[in-house]
C-alpha positions as CSV (number, residue, x, y, z in Angstrom):
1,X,165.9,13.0,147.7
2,X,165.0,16.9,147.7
3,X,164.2,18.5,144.0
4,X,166.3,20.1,142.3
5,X,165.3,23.8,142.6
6,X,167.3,26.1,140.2
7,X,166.5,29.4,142.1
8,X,166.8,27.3,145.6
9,X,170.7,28.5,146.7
10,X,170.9,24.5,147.1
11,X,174.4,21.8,147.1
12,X,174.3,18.8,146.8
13,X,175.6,16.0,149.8
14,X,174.8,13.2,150.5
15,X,173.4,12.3,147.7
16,X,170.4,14.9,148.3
17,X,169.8,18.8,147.9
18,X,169.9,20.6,150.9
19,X,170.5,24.4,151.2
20,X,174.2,25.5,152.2
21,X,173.0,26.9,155.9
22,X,174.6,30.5,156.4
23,X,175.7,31.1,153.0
24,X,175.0,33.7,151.0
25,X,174.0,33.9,147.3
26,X,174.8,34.8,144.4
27,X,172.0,35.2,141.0
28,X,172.7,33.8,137.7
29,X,171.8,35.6,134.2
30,X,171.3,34.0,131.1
31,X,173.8,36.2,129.4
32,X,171.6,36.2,126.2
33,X,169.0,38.1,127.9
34,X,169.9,39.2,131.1
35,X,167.1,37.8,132.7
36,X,167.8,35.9,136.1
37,X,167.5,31.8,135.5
38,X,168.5,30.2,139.5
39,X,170.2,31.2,142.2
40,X,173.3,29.5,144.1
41,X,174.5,29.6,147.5
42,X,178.0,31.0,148.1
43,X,179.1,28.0,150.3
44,X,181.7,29.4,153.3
45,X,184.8,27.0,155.4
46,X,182.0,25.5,157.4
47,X,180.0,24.3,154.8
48,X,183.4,23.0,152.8
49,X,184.4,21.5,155.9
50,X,181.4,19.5,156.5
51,X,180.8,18.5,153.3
52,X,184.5,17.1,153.2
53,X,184.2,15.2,156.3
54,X,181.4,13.4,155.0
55,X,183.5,12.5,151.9
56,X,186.2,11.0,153.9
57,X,183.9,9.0,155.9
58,X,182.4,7.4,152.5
59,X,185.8,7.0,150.7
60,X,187.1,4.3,153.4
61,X,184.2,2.4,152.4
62,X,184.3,3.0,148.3
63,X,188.2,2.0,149.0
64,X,187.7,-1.4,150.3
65,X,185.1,-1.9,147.2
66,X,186.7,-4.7,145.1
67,X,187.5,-2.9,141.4
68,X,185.2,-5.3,140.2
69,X,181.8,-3.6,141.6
70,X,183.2,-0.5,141.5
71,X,183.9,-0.6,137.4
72,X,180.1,-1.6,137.6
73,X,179.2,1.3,139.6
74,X,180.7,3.5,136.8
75,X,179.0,1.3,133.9
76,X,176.0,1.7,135.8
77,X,176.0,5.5,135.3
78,X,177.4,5.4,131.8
79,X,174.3,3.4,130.9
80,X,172.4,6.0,132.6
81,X,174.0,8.9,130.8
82,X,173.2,7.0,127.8
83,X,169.6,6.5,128.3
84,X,169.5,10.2,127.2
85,X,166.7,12.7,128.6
86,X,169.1,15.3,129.4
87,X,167.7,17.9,128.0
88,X,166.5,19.6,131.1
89,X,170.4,19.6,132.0
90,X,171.0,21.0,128.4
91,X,168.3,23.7,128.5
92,X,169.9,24.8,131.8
93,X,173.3,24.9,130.4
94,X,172.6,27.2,127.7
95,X,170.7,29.3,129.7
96,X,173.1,30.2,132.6
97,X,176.8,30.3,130.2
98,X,174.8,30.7,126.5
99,X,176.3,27.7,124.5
100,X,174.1,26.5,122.1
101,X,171.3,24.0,122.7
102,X,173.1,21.4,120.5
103,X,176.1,21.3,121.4
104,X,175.0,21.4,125.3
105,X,173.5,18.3,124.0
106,X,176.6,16.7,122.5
107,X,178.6,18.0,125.1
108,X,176.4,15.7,127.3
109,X,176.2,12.3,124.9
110,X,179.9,12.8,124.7
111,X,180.7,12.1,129.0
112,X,179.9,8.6,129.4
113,X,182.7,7.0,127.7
114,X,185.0,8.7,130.7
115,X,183.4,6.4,132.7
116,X,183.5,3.1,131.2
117,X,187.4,3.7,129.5
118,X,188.3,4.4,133.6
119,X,186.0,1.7,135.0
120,X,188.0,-1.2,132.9
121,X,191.6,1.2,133.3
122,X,191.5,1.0,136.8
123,X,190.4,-2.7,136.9
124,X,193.1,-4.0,134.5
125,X,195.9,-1.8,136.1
126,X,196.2,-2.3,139.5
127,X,200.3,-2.5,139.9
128,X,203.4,-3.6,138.6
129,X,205.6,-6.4,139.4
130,X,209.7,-6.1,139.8
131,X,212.2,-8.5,139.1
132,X,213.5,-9.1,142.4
133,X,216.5,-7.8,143.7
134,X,216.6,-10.5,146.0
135,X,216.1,-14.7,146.1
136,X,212.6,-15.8,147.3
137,X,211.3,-11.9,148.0
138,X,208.2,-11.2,145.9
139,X,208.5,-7.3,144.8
140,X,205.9,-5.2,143.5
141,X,204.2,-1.9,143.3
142,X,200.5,-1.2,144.1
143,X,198.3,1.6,143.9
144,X,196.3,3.3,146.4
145,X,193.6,6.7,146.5
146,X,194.9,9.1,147.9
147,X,191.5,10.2,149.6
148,X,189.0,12.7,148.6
149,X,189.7,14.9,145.8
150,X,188.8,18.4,145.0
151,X,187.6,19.4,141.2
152,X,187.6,23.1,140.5
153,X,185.7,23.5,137.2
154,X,185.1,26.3,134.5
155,X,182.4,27.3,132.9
156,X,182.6,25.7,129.0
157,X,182.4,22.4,129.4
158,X,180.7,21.8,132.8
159,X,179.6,18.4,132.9
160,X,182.5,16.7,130.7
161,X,185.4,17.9,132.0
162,X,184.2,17.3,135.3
163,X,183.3,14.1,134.2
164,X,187.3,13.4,133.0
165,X,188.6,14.1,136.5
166,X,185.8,12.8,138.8
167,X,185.8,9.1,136.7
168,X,189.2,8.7,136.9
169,X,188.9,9.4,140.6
170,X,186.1,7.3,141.5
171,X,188.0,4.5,139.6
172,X,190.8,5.0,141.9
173,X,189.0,4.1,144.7
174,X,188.1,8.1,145.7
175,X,185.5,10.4,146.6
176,X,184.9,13.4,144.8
177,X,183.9,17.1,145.5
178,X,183.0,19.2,143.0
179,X,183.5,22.8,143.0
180,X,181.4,23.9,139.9
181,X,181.9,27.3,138.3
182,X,179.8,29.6,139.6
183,X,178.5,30.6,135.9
184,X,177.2,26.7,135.8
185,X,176.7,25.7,138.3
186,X,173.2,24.8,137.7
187,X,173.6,22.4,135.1
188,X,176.2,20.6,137.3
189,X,173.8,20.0,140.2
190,X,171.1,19.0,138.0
191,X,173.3,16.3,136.2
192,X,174.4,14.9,139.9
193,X,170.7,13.3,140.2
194,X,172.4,10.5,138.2
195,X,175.2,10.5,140.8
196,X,172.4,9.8,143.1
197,X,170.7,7.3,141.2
198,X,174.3,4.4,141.2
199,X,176.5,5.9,144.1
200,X,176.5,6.0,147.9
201,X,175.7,8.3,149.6
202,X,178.8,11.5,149.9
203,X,181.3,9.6,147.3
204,X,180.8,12.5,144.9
205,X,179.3,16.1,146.1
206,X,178.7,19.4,144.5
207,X,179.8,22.6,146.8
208,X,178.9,26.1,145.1
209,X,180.5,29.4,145.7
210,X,183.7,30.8,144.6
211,X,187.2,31.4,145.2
212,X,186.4,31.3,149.0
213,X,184.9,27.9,148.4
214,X,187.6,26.7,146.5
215,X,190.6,27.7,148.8
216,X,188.5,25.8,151.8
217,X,188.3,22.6,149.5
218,X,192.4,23.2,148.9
219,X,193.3,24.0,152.3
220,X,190.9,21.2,154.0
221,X,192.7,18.3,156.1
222,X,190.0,15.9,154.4
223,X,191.0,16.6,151.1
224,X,194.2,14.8,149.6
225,X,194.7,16.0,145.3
226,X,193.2,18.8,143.4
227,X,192.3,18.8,140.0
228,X,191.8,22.6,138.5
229,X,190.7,23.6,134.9
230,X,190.2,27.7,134.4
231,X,193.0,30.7,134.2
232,X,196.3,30.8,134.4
233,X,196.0,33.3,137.2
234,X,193.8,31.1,139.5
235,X,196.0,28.2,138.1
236,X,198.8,29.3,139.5
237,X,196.7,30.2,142.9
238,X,195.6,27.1,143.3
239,X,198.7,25.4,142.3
240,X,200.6,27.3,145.3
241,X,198.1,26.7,147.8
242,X,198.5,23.2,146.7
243,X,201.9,23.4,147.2
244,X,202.1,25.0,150.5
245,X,200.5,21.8,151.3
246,X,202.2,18.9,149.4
247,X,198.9,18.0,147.5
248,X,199.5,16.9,144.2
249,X,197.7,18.9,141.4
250,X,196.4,18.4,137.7
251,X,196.1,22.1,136.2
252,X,194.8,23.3,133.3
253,X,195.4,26.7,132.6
254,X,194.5,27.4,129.2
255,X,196.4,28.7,126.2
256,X,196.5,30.6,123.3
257,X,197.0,28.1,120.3
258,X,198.1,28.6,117.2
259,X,197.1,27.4,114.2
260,X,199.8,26.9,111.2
261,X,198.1,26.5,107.9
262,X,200.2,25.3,104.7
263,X,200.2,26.5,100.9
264,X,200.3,22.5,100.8
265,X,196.7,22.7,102.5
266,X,193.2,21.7,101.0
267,X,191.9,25.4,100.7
268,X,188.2,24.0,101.6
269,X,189.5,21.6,104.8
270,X,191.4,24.1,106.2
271,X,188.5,27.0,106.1
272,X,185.7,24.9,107.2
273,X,188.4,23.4,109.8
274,X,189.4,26.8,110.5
275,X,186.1,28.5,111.2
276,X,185.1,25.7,113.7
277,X,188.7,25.9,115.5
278,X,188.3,29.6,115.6
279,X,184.5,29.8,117.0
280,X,183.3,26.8,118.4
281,X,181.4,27.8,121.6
282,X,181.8,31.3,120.5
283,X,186.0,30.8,121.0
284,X,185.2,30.4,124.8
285,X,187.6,26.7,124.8
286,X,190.8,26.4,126.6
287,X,191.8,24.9,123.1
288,X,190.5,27.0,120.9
289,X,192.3,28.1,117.9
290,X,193.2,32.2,118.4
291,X,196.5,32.4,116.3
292,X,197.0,32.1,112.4
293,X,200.0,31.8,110.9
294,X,199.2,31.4,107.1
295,X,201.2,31.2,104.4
296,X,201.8,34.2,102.0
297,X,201.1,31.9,98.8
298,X,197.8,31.4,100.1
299,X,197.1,33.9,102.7
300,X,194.6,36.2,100.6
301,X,192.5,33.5,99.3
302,X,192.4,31.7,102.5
303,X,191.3,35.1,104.4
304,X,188.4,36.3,101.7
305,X,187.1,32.7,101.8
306,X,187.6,32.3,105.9
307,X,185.9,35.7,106.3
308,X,182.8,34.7,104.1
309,X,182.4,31.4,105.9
310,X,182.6,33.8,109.2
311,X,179.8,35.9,108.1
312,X,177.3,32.9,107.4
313,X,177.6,31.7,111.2
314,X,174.3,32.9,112.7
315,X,175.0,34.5,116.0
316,X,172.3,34.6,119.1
317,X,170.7,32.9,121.9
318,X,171.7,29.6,122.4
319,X,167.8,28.2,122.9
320,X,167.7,29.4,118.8
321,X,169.0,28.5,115.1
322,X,172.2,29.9,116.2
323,X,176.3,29.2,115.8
324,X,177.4,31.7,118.2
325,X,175.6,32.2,120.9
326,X,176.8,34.6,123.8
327,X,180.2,35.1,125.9
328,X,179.6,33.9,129.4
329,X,179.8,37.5,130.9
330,X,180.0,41.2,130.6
331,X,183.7,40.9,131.6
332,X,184.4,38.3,128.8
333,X,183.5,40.1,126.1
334,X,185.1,43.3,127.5
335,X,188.6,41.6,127.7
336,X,187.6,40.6,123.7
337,X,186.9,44.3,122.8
338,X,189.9,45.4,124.5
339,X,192.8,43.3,122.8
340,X,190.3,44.1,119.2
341,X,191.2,47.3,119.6
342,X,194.3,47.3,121.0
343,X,195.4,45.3,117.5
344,X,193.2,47.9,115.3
345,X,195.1,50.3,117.0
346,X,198.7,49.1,116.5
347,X,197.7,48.3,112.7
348,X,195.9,44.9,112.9
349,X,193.1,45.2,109.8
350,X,189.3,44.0,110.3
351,X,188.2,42.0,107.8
352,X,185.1,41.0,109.6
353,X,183.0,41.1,112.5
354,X,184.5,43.2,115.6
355,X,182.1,45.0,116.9
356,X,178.9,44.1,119.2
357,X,175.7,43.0,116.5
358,X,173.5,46.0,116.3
359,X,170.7,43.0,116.1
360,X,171.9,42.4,119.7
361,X,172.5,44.7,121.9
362,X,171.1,43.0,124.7
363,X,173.0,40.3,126.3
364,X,177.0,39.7,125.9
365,X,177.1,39.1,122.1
366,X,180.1,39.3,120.5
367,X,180.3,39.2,116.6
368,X,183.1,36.0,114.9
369,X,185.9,38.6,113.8
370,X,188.9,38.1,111.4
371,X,192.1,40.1,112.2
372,X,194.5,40.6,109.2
373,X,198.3,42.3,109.6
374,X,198.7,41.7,113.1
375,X,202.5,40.9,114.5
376,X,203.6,38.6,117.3
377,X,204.5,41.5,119.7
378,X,200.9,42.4,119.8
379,X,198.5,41.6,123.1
380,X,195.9,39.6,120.7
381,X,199.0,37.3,120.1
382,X,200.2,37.2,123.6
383,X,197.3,36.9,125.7
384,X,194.1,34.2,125.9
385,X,191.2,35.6,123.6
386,X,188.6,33.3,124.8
387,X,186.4,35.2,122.7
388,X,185.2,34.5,118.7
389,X,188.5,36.1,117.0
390,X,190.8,35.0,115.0
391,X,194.1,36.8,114.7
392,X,195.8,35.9,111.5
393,X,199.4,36.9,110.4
394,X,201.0,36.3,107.1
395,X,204.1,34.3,106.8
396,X,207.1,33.0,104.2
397,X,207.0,29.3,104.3
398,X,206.0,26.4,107.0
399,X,209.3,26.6,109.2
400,X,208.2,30.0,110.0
401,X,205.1,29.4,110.9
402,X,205.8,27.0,113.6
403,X,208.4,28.8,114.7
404,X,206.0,31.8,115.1
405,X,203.5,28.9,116.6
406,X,206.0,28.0,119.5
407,X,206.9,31.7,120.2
408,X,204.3,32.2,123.3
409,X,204.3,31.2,127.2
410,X,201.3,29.1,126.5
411,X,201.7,25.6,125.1
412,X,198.3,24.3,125.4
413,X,197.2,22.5,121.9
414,X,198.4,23.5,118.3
415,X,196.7,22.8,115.1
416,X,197.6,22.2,111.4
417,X,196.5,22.1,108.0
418,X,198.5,20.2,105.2
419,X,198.7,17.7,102.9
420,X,202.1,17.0,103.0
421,X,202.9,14.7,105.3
422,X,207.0,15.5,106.0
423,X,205.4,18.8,107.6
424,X,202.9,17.0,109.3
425,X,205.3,14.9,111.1
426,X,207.7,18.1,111.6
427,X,204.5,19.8,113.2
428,X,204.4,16.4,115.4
429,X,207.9,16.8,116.4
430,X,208.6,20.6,116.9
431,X,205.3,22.1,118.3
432,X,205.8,22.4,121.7
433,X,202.2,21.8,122.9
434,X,200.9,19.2,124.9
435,X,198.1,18.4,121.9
436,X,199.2,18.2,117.9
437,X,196.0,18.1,116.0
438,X,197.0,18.0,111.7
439,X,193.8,18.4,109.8
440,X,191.4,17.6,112.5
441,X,191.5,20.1,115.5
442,X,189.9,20.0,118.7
443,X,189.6,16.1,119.2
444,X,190.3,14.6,122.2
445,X,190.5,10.8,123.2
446,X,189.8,9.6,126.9
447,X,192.9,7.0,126.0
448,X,194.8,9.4,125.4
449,X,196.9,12.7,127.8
450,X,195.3,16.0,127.8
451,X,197.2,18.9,129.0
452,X,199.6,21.4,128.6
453,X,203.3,22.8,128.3
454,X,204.8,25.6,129.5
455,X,202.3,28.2,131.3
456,X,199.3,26.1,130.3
457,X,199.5,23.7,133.2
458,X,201.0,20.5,134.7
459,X,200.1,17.0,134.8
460,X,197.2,15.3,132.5
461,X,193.4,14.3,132.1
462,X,192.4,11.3,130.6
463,X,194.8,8.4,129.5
464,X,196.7,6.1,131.4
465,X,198.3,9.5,133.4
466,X,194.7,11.4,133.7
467,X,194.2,7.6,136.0
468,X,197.5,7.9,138.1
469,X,196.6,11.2,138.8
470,X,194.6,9.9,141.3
471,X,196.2,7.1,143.1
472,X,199.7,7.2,145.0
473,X,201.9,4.1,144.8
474,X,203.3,1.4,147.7
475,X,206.3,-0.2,147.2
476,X,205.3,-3.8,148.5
477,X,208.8,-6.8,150.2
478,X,207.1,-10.1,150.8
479,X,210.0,-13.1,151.6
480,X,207.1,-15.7,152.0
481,X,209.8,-17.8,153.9
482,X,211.4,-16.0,157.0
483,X,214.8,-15.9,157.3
484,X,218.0,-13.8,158.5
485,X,220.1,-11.9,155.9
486,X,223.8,-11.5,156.0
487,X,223.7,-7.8,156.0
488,X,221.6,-7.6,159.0
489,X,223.0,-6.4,162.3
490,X,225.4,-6.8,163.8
491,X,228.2,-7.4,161.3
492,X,230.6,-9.8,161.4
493,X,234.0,-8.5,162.9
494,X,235.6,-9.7,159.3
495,X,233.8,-6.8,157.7
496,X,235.2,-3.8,159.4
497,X,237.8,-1.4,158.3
498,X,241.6,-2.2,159.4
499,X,244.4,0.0,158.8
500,X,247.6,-1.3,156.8
């Protein structure tokens, strides 16, 4: 196998590195600095095409694999991602997107349990057996791949969320292609020199490029499902190309999630619970928490003590001491400036941050800022931040603040603080989000369905449904004894119709 060459415009197939041939490229940044860190190749149809030819070809051989070897196929690079010594993946990860070293490093710790949950899913649930509908006729469902699937990836989390789709593919008995963000892409080729190390040769593959690479993958013959994680406006494109097509797709499309916060709250859980939610990865996750509904018995205190705890987050390059590190791009933090402002302007109050660190002027840093007095008809209430801000408004009681909470098109996650447990179980009931998280936000589960309502996507990663995803069923007659049926043709002449 080839090295991995950051600044060699290289994808991965066939379990090797090889240049896209005709391509064109695009440079990556380390949006901390600015400074060029690789260079990818912009792969075109031809290079899709190939590329998912070769993946059929090695699915009809992965399919006949008993479940058996191929659950210890997957253990095999669990064990492997376990090992460690990732932190050449790591380093590149925080270089080309800015997250900070250690949670590049959790992020990456975090991925193997996709594959061993899937590995044994897949192997214990295989089908389902009917009651028969008719004496000596064994009835059952199976489950099939559908092919070679497509994975179209963002930026945040490149490895792991990749890692939830393409598991519970493999499992299934397909191949994968990956169609990494173009933002990190580097840190997803280097990680596929473990793909290399327990898989054959074209089950899982790594195509670079953009949207031109990701309509090919869509609109290929050799691909059969899609899984997509990014925008609601690509969402949406990729969900009708998917259409146009009849290929089942798993989209999610990102939210804007509120966050409903109690006078029945522990004041010192629900900041520190808060300021995480609010600015993890510098607010760049799909489940991020951007609105605050807080109640007015507690609103002032929670807000000094949020906005103090704000202030102490160290914000800089993600290869230093630092909380915040960089958004992912010039055009990120522009849409964050814009809806700032736009609330300043229509009366929203800074407590803290909003403005670009005069400390760091270079690169795309973005300061953790607190919004006070903002109203649901503003754009910071209706739109995706993605950015470190939280938007907090000021409401009577708990009713109102989940009902303020379900007011949006999103319906991605929603998060709550409170010690009372009849309004954690009415949060549980009457959020309508596909993710309830009381006193504990942003955990996810690989037992458990991740996904959205509403405009925040369809269908779910992880659990029991993030595995069906990826297989189709066959509805399966045996009678083990031949015989003819009464209702067979021809009928009897007693059967037909005679007029009185």
């Amino acid at each position: 196998m080839a090295a991995f060459d950051p600044f060699g415009a290289q994808i991965f197939r066939g379990n090797d590195f090889v240049p896209a041939e005709g391509a064109g490229t695009r440079d990556i940044v380390d949006p901390a600095t600015l400074r060029p860190v690789g260079r990818i190749a912009m792969a075109g149809v031809a290079t899709v095409e190939e590329v998912a030819r070769e993946a059929r070809a090695a699915q009809r051989d992965w399919a006949k694999t008993d479940t058996k070897t191929r659950a210890g196929a997957l253990h095999h690079l669990a064990s492997l991602i376990e090992d460690g010594g990732f932190e050449d993946v790591a380093e590149l990860m925080t270089l080309e997107m800015g997250k900070p070293f250690p949670e590049a490093m959790g992020e990456l710790y975090n991925v193997a349990g996709a594959y061993r949950y899937f590995a044994e899913m897949a192997r214990d649930e295989a089908g389902h057996i009917a009651g028969t509908t008719q004496a000596g006729s064994f009835q059952f469902a199976r489950y099939e791949p559908y092919g070679v699937s497509v994975h179209i990836m963002p930026f945040n989390f490149p490895v792991l969320l990749m890692s939830w789709t393409v598991a519970a593919s493999l499992a299934a008995g397909n191949a994968c292609i990956v169609k990494p963000a173009e933002a990190t892409s580097l840190s997803t080729l280097k990680f596929m020199e473990r793909i290399a190390q327990t898989l054959p040769p074209g089950l899982v593959s790594c195509v670079t490029g953009g949207a031109e690479a990701a309509q090919a993958l869509i609109a290929s013959e050799n691909t059969h499902v899609v899984a997509f994680t990014g925008s609601v406006a690509a969402g949406r494109k990729v969900a009708v190309a998917c259409a146009e097509r009849f290929k089942p797709a798993i989209i999610e499309a990102g939210g804007n999630d509120p966050m409903v916060i109690s006078d029945k709250a522990p004041l010192d859980v629900a900041v520190a619970g808060s300021v995480t939610a609010a600015f993890h990865l510098s607010g760049q996750i799909c489940t991020s928490s951007e609105r605050f509904f807080v109640h007015e018995a507690i609103h002032d205190a929670f807000v000094s003590r949020f906005a103090e705890a704000a202030r102490r987050l160290r914000v800089g390059p993600g290869l230093e001491k630092s909380e915040i590190g960089p958004l992912v791009s010039e055009d990120a933090r522009a849409k964050v400036i814009r809806l700032v402002e736009g609330a300043r302007k229509a009366g929203a109050t800074v407590v803290c941050g909003g403005r670009v660190p005069p400390e760091r002027n270079t690169g795309w840093f973005y300061e953790p800022t607190i919004l006070t007095g903002v109203t649901p008809d503003m754009a910071i209430m209706r739109e995706e931040i993605f950015g470190p801000v939280a938007a907090v408004c000021k409401v009577a009681g708990f009713a109102d603040g989940v009902r303020l909470a379900n007011d949006s098109p999103y319906g991605l996650g929603a998060s709550v603080f409170t010690a009372d447990l009849g309004e954690a179980m009415e949060a549980a009931e009457t959020l309508q989000a596909g993710m309830v998280w009381v006193n504990n936000p942003l955990i996810d589960n690989d037992a458990l369905p991740f996904g959205g309502w509403k405009m925040s996507g369809m269908g779910r990663e992880l659990g029991r449904q993030g595995l069906d995803a990826f297989r189709q069923s066959k509805m399966v007659v045996i009678d083990h004894t031949p015989k003819i049926h009464d209702w067979w043709y021809p009928y009897s002449d007693d059967v037909f119709y005679r007029p009185s």
